[in-house]
C-alpha positions as CSV (number, residue, x, y, z in Angstrom):
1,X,0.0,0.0,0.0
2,X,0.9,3.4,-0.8
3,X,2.3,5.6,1.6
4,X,1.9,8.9,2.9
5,X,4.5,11.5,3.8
6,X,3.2,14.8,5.0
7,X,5.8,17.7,4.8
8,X,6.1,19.7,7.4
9,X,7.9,22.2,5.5
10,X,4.0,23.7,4.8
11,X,3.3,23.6,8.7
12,X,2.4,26.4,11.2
13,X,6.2,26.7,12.6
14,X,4.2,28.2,16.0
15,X,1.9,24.9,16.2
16,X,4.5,22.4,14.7
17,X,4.3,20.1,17.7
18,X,0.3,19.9,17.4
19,X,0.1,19.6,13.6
20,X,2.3,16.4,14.1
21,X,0.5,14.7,16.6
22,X,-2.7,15.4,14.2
23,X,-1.4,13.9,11.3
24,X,0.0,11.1,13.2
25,X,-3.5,10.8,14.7
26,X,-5.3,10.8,11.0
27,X,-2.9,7.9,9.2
28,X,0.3,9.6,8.3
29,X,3.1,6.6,7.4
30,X,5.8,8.9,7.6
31,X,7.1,12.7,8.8
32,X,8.5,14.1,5.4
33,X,11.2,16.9,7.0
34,X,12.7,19.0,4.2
35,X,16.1,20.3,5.4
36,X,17.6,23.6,3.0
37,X,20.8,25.5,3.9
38,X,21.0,28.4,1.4
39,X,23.4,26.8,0.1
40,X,22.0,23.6,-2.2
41,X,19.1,25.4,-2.5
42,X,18.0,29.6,-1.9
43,X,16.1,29.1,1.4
44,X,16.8,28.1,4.9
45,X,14.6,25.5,7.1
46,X,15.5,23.4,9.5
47,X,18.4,21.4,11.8
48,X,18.8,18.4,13.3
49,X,17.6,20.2,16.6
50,X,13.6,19.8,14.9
51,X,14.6,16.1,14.1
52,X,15.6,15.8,17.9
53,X,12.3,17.3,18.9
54,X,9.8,15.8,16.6
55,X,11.4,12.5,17.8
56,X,9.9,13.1,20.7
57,X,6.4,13.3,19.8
58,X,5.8,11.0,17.7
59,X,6.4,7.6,16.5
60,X,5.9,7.9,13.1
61,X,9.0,7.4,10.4
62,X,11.2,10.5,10.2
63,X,11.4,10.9,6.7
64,X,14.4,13.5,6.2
65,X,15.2,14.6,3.1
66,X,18.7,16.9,3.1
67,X,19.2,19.7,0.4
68,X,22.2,20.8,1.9
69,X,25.8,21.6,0.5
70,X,28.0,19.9,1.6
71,X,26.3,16.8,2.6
72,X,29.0,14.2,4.7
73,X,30.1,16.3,7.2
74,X,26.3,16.8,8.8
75,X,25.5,13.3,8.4
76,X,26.2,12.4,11.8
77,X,24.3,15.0,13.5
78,X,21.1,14.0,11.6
79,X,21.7,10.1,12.7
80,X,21.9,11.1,16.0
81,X,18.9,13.1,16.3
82,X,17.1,10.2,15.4
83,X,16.4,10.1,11.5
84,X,14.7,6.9,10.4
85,X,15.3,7.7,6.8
86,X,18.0,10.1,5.5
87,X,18.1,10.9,1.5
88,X,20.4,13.5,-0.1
89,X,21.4,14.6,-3.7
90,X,24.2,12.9,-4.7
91,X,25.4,16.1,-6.7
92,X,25.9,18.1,-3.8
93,X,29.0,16.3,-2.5
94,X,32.4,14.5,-3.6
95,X,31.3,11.4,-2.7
96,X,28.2,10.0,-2.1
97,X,29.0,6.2,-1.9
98,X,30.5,7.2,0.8
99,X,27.6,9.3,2.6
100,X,25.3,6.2,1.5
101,X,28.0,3.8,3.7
102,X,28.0,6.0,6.9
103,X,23.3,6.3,6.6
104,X,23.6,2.5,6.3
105,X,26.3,1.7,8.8
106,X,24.4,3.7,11.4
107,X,21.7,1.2,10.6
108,X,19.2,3.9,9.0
109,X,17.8,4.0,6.0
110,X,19.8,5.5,2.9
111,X,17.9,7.5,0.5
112,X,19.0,9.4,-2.8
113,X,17.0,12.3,-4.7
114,X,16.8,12.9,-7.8
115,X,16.7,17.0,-9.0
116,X,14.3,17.8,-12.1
117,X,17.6,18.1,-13.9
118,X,19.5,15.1,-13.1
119,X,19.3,11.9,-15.7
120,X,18.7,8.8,-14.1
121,X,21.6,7.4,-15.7
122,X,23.9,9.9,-14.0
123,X,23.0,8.1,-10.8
124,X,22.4,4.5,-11.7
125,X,25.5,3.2,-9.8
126,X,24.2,4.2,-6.9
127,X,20.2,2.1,-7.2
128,X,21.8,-1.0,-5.6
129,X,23.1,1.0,-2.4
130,X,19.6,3.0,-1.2
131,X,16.2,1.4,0.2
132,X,15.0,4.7,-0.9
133,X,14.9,7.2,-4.3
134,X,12.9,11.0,-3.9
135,X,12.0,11.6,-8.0
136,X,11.6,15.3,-7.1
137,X,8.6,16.7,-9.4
138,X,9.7,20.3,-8.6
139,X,12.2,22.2,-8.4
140,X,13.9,22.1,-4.9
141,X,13.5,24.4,-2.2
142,X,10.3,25.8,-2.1
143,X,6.8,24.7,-0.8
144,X,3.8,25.3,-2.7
145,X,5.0,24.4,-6.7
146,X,3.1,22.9,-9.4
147,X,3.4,19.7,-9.9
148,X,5.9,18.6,-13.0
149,X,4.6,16.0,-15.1
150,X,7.5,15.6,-17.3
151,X,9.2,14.2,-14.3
152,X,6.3,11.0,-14.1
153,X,8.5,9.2,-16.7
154,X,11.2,9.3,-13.9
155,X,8.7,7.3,-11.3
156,X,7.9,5.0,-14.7
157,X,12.0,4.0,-15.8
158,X,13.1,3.4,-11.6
159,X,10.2,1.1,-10.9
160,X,11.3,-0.7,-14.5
161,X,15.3,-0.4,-13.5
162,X,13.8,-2.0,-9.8
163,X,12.0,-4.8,-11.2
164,X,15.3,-5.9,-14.1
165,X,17.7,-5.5,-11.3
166,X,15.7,-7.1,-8.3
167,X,16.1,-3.7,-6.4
168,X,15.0,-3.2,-3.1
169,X,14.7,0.7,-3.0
170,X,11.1,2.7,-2.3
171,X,10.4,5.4,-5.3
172,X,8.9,8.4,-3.4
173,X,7.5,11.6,-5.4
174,X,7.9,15.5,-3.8
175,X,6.3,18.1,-5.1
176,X,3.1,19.9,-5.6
177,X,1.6,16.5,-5.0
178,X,-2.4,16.2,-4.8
179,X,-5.5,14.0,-5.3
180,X,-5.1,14.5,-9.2
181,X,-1.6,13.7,-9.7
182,X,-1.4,11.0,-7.2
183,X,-2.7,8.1,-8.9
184,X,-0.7,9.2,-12.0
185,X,1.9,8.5,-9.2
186,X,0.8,5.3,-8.2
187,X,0.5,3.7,-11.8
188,X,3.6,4.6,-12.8
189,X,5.2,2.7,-9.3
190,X,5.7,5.0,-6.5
191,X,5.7,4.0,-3.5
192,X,6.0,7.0,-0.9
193,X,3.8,10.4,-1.4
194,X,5.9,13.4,0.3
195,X,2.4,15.4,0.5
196,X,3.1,19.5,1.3
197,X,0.6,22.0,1.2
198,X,-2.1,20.3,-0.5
199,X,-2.4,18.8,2.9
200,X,-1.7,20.9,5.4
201,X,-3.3,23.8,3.6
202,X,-6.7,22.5,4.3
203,X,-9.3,21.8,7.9
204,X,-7.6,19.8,10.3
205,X,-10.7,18.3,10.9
206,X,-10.1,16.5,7.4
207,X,-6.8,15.3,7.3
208,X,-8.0,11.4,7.6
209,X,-10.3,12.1,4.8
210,X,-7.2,13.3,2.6
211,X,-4.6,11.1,3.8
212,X,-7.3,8.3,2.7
213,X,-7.8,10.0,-0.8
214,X,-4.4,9.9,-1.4
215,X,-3.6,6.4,-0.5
C-alpha cells in the first residue's frame, strides 16, 4: 500500500508540535522533513535540533530529506537526532557512496534524490546501495509548486530499473503533489507520497479524509 508522507515544510512553525501529533493521529506513514541550507538550495529551514524534537512526539518514520551543501560532514548529526530515513542529492557532495555507507552503517535508511535536472543514468551506480529514491517533481526548495509532469516518466523507468535489477529501494514523489496527480503517481510505481501544502493547507478536521484520498 501506498504511503503517505506529510511535509512539514507547509506547517504552522508556531503549532508544529500539534500539527504532528494530528497527522499522526489521522494515518500519516511517515514525517517528510525538508532540510535547506542556502546553500544547495535559496532558502533556509530546519536542523537536526527539529529532528531531535519531533522525535519526541511522535512515533511515526522521520522521513528526512537533506538539500544541503555539503552533505557528509552533517550526516552524523542528523543520525543522532534520530532520523529513520535520510536521502540527499548525490550532486551536492564529492562522494556520495561514501555518505550512503555512513546512513547505512548507522543502521538507518539511505535514501537518494533525484533533481528535475538530473538523468537517471547519471546516478544508476548508486540504485543498488539505497532502500530509498525522492523523484523530485519540482524544483527544490520551495513549498507550494506545481506539480511537474514531465518528471512522471522518472517514477515509470526506476520502478522498470527496480523490477530488471531485483532492487530493493522505495520510489517516493515531492512536489506539488495532490488527489489528481497521485494516482498518475501510483500507476507509474511510486511507492511514498511526500504530500506539502495540499495537505496541510486544508481543515484539520479532514486530514483522515485526505490522507485516505491519497492512498
Amino acid at each position: 500500500m501506498i504511503k503517505i508522507s506529510p511535509s512539514i515544510l507547509s506547517a504552522d512553525i508556531l503549532k508544529l508540535e500539534e500539527e504532528v501529533k494530528l497527522l499522526d493521529k489521522n494515518g500519516a506513514d511517515y514525517i517528510h522533513i525538508d532540510i535547506m541550507d542556502g546553500h544547495y538550495v535559496p532558502n533556509i529551514t530546519f536542523g537536526p535540533n527539529i529532528i531531535k524534537s519531533l522525535r519526541q512526539v511522535t512515533s511515526k518514520i522521520l522521513d528526512v530529506h537533506l538539500m544541503i551543501k555539503p552533505v557528509e560532514k552533517y550526516i552524523n548529526e542528523f543520525v543522532e537526532a534520530g532520523s529513520d530515513i535520510i536521502t540527499f542529492h548525490p550532486e551536492a557532495d564529492d562522494n556520495p557512496e561514501e555518505i550512503i555507507k555512513m546512513i547505512s552503517d548507522a543502521e538507518i535508511k539511505a535514501g537518494i534524490a533525484i533533481h528535475p535536472k538530473v538523468n537517471i543514468t547519471d546516478i544508476d551506480h548508486l540504485f543498488s546501495k539505497v532502500q530509498q529514491i525522492i523523484v523530485m517533481t519540482v524544483k527544490p526548495g520551495f513549498g507550494g509548486q506545481k506539480f511537474m509532469n514531465d518528471q512522471v516518466q522518472k517514477i515509470k523507468d526506476l520502478d522498470e530499473i527496480r523490477k530488471n535489477n531485483n532492487y530493493k529501494y522505495d520510489i517516493a514523489v515531492d512536489g506539488g503533489v495532490n488527489n489528481e496527480n497521485a494516482k498518475i503517481c501510483k500507476d507509474n510505481g511510486a511507492d511514498v507520497l511526500a504530500v506539502g501544502s495540499y495537505l496541510l493547507s486544508q481543515n484539520q478536521n479532514n486530514y483522515s479524509e485526505i490522507i485516505k484520498s491519497l492512498r
